[in-house]
C-alpha positions in Angstrom: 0.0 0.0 0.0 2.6 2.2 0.9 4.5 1.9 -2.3 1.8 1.9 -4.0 1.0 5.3 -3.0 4.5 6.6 -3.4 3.9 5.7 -7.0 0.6 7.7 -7.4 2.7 10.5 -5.9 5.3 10.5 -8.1 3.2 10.1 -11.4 1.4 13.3 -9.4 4.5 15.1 -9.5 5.2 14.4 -13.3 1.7 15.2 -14.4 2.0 18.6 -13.0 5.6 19.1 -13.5 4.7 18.3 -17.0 1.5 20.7 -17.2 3.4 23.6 -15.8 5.7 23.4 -18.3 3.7 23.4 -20.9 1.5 26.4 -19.9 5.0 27.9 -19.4 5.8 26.8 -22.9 2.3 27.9 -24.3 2.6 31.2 -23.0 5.8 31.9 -24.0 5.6 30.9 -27.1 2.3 32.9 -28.0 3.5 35.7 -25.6 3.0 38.8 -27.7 6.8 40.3 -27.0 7.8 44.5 -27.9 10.4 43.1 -30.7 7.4 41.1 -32.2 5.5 44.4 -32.8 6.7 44.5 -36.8 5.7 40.5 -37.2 2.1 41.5 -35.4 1.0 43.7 -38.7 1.6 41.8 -41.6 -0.6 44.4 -43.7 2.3 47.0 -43.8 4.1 45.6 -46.2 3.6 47.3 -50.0 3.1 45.3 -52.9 1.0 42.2 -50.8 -2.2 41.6 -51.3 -4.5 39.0 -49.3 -5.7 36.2 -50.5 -7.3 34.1 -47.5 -7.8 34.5 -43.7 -9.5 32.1 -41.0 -9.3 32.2 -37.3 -7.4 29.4 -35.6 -7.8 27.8 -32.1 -5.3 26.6 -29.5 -5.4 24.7 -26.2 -2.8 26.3 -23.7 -2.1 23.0 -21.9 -1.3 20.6 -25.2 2.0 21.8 -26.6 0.8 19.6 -29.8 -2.0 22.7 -29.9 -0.4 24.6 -33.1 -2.1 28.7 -33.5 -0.5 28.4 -36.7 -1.7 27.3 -40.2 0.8 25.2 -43.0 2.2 27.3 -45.9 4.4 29.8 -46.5 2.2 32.5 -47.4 0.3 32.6 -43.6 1.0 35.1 -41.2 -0.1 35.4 -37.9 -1.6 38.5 -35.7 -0.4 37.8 -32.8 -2.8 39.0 -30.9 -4.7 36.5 -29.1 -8.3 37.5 -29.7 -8.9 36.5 -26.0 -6.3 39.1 -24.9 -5.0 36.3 -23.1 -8.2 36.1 -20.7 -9.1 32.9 -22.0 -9.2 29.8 -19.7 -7.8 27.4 -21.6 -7.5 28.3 -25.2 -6.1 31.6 -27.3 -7.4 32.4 -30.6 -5.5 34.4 -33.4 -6.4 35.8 -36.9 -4.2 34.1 -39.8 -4.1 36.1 -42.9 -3.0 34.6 -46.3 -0.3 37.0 -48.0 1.2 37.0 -51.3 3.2 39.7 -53.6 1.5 40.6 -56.9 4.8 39.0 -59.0 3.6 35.8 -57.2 0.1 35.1 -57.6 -0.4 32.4 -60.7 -2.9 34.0 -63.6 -6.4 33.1 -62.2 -5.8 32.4 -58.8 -8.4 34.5 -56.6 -7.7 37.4 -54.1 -10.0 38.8 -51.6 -12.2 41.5 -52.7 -14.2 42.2 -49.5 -14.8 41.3 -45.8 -17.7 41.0 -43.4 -18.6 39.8 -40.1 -22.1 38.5 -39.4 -24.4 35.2 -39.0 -25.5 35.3 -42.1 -24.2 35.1 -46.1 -23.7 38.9 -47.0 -26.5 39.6 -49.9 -25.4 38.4 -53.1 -27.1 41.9 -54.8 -24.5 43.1 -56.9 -22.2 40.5 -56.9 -21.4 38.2 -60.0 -21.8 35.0 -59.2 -19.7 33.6 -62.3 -16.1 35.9 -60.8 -17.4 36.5 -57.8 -18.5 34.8 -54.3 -18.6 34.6 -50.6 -16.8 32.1 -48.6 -17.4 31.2 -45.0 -14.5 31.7 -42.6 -14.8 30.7 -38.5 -15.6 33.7 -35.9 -18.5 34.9 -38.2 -16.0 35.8 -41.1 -16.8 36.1 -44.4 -15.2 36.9 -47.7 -15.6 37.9 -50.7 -13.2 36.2 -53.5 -12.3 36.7 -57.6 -9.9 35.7 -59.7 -10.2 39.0 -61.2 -8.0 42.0 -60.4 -9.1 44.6 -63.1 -9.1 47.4 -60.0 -6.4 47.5 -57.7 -8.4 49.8 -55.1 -10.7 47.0 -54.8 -8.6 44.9 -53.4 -8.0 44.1 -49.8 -4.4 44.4 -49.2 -4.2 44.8 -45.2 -6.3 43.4 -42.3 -5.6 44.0 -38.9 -7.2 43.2 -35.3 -8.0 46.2 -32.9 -10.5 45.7 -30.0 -13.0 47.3 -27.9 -16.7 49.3 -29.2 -14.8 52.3 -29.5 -12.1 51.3 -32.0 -10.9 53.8 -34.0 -8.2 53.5 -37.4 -6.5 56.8 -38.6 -4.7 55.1 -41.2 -5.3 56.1 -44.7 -7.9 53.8 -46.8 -8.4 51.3 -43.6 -11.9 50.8 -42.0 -13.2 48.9 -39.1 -15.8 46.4 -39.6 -19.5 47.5 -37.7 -19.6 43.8 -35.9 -17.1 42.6 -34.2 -16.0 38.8 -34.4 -17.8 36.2 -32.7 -15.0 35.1 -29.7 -16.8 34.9 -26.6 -14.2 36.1 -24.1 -16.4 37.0 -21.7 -18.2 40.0 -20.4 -15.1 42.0 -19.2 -12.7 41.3 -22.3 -13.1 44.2 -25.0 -14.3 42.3 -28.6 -12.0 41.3 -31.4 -12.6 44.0 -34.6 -11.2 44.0 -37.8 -9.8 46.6 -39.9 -9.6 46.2 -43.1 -7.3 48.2 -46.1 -8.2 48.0 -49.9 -5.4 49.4 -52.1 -1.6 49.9 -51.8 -0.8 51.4 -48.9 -0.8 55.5 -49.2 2.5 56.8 -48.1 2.2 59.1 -45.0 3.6 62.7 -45.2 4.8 64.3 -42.0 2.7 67.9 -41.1 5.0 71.1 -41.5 3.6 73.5 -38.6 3.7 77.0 -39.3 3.0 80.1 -37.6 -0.3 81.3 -38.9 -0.8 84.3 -41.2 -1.8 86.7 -37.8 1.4 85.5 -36.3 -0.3 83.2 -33.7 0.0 79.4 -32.8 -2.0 77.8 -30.0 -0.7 74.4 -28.5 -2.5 72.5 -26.9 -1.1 69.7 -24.2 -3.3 67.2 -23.3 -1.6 65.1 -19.8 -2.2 61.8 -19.0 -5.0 60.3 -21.1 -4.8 57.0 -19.7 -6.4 55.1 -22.0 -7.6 51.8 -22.1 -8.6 48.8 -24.7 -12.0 49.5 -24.8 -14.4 51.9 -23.1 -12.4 51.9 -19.5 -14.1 53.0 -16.6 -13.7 56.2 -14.4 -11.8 56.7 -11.7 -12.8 59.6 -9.4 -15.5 61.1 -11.4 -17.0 64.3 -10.7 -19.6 64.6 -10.0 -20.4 61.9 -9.2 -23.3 58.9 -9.1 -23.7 58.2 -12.9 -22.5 55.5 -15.2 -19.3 57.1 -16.6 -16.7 55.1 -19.1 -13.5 56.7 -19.4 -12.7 56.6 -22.6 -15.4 58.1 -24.4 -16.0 60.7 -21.8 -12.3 61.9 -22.3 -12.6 61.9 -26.1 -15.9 64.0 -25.7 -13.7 67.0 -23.4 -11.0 66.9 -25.8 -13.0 67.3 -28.9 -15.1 70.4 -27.3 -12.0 72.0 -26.7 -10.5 71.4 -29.9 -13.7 72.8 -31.2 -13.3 75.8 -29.3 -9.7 76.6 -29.2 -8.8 75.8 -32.7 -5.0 74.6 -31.2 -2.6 74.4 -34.2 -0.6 71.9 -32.5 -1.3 69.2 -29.7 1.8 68.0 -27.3 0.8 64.9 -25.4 2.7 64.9 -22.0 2.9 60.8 -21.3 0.7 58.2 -20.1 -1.6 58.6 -23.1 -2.1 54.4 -22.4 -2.8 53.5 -19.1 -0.7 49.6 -18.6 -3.2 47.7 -16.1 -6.3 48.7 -18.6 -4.9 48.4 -22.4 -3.5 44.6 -23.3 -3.7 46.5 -26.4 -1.7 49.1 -26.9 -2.0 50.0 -30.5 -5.7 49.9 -29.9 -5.4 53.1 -27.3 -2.6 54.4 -29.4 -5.0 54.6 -32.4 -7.6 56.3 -30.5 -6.1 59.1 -29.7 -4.6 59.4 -33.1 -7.3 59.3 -35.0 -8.9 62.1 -33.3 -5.9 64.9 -34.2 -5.9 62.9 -37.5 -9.8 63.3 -38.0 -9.3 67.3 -37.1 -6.1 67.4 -39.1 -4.1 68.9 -36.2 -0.3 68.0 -35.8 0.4 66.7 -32.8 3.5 64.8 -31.3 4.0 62.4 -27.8 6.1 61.6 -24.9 6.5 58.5 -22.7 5.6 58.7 -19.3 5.7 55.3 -16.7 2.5 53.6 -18.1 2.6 53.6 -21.6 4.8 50.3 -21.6 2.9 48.7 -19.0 0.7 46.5 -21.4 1.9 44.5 -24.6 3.9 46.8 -26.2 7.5 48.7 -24.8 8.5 52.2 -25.8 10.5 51.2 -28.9 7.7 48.9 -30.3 4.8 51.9 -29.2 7.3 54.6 -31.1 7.4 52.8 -34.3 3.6 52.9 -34.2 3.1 56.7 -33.8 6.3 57.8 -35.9 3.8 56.2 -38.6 0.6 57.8 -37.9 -1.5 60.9 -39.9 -0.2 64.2 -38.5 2.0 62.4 -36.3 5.3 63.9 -35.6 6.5 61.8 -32.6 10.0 59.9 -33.6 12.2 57.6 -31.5 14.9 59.9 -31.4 19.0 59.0 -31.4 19.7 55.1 -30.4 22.7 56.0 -28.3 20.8 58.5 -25.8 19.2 57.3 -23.1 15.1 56.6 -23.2 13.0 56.5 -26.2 11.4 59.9 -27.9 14.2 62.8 -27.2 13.5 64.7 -30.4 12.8 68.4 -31.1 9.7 69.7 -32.8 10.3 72.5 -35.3 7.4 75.2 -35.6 8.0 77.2 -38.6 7.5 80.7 -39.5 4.5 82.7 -40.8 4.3 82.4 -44.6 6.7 80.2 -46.7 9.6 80.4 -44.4 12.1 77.7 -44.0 13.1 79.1 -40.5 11.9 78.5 -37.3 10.3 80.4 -34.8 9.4 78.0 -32.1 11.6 74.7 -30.8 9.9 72.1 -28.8 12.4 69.7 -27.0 10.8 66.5 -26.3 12.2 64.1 -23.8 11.6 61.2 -22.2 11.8 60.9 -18.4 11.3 57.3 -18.2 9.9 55.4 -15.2 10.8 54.3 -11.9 13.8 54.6 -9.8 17.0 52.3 -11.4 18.2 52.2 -8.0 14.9 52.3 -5.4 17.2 51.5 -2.1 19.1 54.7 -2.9 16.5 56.6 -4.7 13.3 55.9 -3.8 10.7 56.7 -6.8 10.8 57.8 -10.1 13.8 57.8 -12.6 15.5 61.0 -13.9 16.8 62.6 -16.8 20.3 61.0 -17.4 23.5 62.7 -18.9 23.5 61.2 -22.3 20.1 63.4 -22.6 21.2 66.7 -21.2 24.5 66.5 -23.1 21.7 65.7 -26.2 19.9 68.7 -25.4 22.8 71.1 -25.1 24.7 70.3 -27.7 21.6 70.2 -30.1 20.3 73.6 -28.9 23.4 75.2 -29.7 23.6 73.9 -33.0 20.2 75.0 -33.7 20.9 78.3 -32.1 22.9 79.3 -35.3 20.3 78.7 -37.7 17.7 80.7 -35.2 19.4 83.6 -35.8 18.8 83.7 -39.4 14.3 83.9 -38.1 13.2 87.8 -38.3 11.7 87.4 -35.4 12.3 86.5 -31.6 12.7 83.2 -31.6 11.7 80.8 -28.3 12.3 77.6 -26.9 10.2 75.0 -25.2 10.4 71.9 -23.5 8.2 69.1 -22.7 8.4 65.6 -20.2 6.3 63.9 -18.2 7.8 63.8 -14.9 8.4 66.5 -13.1 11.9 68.1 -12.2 12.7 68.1 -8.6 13.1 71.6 -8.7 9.2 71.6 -9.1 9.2 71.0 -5.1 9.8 75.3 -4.9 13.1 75.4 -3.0 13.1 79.0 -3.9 9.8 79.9 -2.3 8.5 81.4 -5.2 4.7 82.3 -5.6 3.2 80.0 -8.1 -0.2 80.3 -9.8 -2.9 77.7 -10.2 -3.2 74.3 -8.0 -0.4 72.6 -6.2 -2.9 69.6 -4.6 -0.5 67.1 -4.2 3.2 66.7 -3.5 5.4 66.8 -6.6 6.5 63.0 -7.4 9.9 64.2 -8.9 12.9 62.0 -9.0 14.7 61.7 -5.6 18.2 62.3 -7.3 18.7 65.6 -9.1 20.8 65.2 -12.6 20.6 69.4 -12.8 18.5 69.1 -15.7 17.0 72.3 -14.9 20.0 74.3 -15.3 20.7 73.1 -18.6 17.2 74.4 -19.5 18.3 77.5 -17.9 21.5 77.7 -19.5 20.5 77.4 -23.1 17.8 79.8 -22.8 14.4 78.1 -22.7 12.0 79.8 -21.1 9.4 77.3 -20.5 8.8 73.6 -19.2 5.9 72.0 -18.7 5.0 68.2 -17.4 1.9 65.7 -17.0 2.0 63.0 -14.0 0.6 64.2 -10.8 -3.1 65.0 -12.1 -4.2 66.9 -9.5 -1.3 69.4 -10.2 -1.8 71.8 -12.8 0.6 75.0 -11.4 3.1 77.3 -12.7 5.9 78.0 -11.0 8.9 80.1 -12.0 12.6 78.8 -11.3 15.7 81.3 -11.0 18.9 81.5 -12.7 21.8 80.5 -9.8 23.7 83.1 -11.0 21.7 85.6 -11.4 19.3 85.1 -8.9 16.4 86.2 -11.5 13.4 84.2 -12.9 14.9 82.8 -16.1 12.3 79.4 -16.5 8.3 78.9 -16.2 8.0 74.7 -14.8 4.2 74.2 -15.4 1.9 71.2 -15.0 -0.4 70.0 -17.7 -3.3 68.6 -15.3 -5.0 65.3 -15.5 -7.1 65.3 -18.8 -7.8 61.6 -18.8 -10.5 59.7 -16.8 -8.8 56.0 -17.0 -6.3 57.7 -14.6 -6.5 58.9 -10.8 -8.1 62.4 -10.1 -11.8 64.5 -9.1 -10.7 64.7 -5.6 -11.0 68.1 -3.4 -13.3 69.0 -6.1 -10.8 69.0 -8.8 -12.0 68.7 -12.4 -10.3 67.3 -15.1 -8.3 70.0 -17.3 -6.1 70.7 -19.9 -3.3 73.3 -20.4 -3.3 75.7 -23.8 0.1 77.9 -24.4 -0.7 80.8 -26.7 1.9 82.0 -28.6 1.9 86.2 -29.9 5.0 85.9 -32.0 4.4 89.5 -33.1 5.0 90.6 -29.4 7.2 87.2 -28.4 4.7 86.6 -25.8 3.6 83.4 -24.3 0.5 83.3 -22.4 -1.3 79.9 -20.8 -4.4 78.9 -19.2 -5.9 75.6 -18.4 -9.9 74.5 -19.5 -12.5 72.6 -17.1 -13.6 69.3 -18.0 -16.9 69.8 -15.4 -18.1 73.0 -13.7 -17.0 76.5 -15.5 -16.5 74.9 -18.4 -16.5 78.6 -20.5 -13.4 79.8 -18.6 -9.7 80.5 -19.1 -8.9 79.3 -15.6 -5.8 80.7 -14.2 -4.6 83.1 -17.6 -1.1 84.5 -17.3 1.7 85.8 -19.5 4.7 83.7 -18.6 7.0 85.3 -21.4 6.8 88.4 -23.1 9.7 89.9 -25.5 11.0 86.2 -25.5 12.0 87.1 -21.8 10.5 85.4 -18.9 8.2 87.7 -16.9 7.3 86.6 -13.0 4.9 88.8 -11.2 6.9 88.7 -7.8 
């Protein structure tokens, strides 16, 4: 008896030894990684053109359980369509690929795709070159051997989730229904998008100073967006149903309608980690907003955006591609991902500019949390960035008619944001700044090569300016402001606090800056808190 038992125990011990390996093995083989972002949309690639796609099943307990399909020609979305909620299966969307120089004379492409129960109505299609396949999930397609019309051809699909799904790419559209994968109640549904026709090439914005010699930016903090609708955190007022998403869409497109900003600058955390498996699917939301208003508009990282699928490289190489996107990855050899300047162009046909904006990336948390407790800091390869790219670009400046000004942008704050000086600040200063602990002295570089104003995202329920003094000279030389929250997925709507966002308004007839914030809730009308921070392209500090 006894042995007999010590044999059940052992063959205990192998069967779970053997099924935690091959859950371990399962998930990290289907484990949607940063560097995989490029295999993840197969549609990108010019010059394909799809000629099949199913949905395949896998178990996550039999390593025999393939997600994959036979043939040279399939690719995988790796995206599992259960965003990895599943119990005990994932589900991915394969998509047949082939070049044009491959396909034999008569063999059929895909024309058109639906989702839905039933066949698609055969009104209008001819049934001799044309017809409608079934394919699992609810698919269905539509395929010919004739190609008479490129632009009728489907060349891209890709799989973005959630009700509010949006697409700002050029010629792609998102199917109405969304595929039939039940992954429960909580799990944002699988959507295509669909592209017919080559790919259309996307040209970078030139912003210019308009004809009146104004430019309005507009810098929307900490979106925190989620795959899917989200939910609210700390909405006022209170007692009503509220999704996050939507509801911060619906403030930023009433105050694009009303300030007309000719530029947006988003400050970090546009995608909030815990809530967005997804991250393309947030990234795209946002985009397709400035993209739908045709507004240029560039981003920074701040510590959440690479808390879901995707890291700061991978999310990069998705906005640096995006309508009226001008965020870039920056050099390789400088610390962080997204230092890069912004170039704001004279009024008229100019080639000079009038306004810099130096984006950086602050990164996340501490490196070293026993020493420094908190969030990371600006590190030398970036300042000695900065400096040595400002003065280069200080020569060409010169040549601009005008007064021309500087600007910078990060997400976490500087430590100097604490007020060691005791200088009066204007607006709300609600919760202690989370600066970094250790102090790389990035403030006096900004001082040093003459920009006159900073501005940050991360603590929501901060949206003050506060002026910061030349050592030397003992003089207000820099304006550090705060964005304020703008994004319900995130913390905030305590001590009566309303969600806001930040405008700088720039007079480049007069070299004058001036900022105020708008209310989410309340007096929503209002320039809250107006004030000239610069004027004559020098810093101005009621004292």
């Amino acid at each position: 008896m006894t042995r007999r038992l010590f044999r059940t125990g052992i063959q205990l011990a192998v069967i779970a030894t053997v099924v935690l390996f091959t859950v371990i093995f399962i998930d990290n083989r289907y484990r949607v990684l940063p560097t995989s972002i490029h295999n993840h949309l197969p549609a990108h690639h010019p010059g394909f053109v799809v000629t099949d796609i199913t949905v395949v099943t896998c178990s996550s307990l039999n390593p025999f359980s393939s997600c994959t399909k036979d043939g040279p020609y399939w690719h995988r979305i790796n995206k599992d369509l259960y965003l990895n909620k599943g119990y005990l299966s994932k589900a991915y969307l394969l998509v047949e690929r082939k070049r044009d120089t491959d396909l034999k004379p008569h063999e059929e492409v895909v024309l058109d795709i639906k989702v839905g129960r039933i066949q698609p109505s055969n009104v209008g299609v001819n049934s001799k070159d044309e017809r409608w396949e079934s394919r699992p999930a609810g698919i269905w397609i539509k395929k010919s051997a004739k190609r008479n019309d490129d632009h009728k051809i489907v060349t891209g699909v890709d799989v973005l989730f959630g009700a509010d799904a949006a697409d700002p790419r050029s010629n792609w559209n998102i199917l109405d229904i969304s595929l039939f994968i039940d992954g429960g109640s909580n799990t944002a549904e699988p959507r295509l998008t669909v592209r017919k026709g080559p790919a259309i090439r996307v040209e970078k914005p030139v912003p210019r100073i308009r004809k009146d010699g104004r430019f309005k930016i507009m810098q929307a903090a900490d979106l925190h967006l989620a795959t899917g609708l989200g939910e609210c955190r700390h909405a006022l007022p209170g007692g009503s149903k509220c999704e996050a998403d939507p509801r911060t869409f619906e403030f930023l497109e009433r105050l694009i309608d009303e300030e007309k900003p000719d530029f947006v600058v988003l400050t970090g955390d546009q995608v909030n980690g815990d809530t967005a498996p997804d991250s393309q699917t947030a990234i795209y939301k946002y985009s397709e907003l400035f993209a739908r208003h045709r507004i240029p508009y560039a981003g920074i990282f701040g510590n959440h955006d690479d808390e879901g699928n995707l890291d700061r490289a991978a999310s990069m190489a998705i906005m640096d591609g995006l309508p009226y996107s001008l965020s870039t990855a920056g050099p390789e050899d400088v610390d962080g991902v997204g230092n890069y300047v912004v170039e704001i162009l004279g009024r008229g046909s100019t080639s000079h500019s009038a306004l810099t904006l130096y984006m950086l990336d602050t990164h996340a948390y501490s490196p070293d949390e026993h020493k420094y407790h908190g969030y990371d800091w600006l590190k030398q390869s970036q300042i000695d960035w900065f400096k040595t790219t400002s003065q280069h670009l200080k020569r060409k400046h010169r040549e601009y008619t005008h007064i021309h000004m500087d600007l910078a942008f990060i997400h976490i704050p500087l430590p100097e944001y604490r007020n060691p000086d005791g200088l009066k600040w204007v607006g709300n200063w609600t919760e202690p700044p989370t600066a970094p602990a250790y102090n790389s002295n990035f403030k006096d570089a900004l001082v040093e090569e003459g920009i006159v104003m900073v501005s940050c995202g991360h603590d929501h329920v901060n949206d003050y300016c506060l002026p910061a003094l030349d050592k030397e000279k003992k003089k207000p030389a820099l304006w550090m402001c705060y964005g304020g929250g703008a994004g319900f997925g995130g913390y905030g709507g305590y001590y009566g606090y309303h969600r806001r966002v930040r405008f700088f308004d720039f007079d480049m007839n007069e070299a004058r800056i001036t900022t105020w914030k708008r209310l989410e809730w309340g007096d929503t009308k209002s320039r809250i808190d107006e004030q000239i921070i610069v004027d004559g392209g020098k810093v101005v500090v009621d004292l």
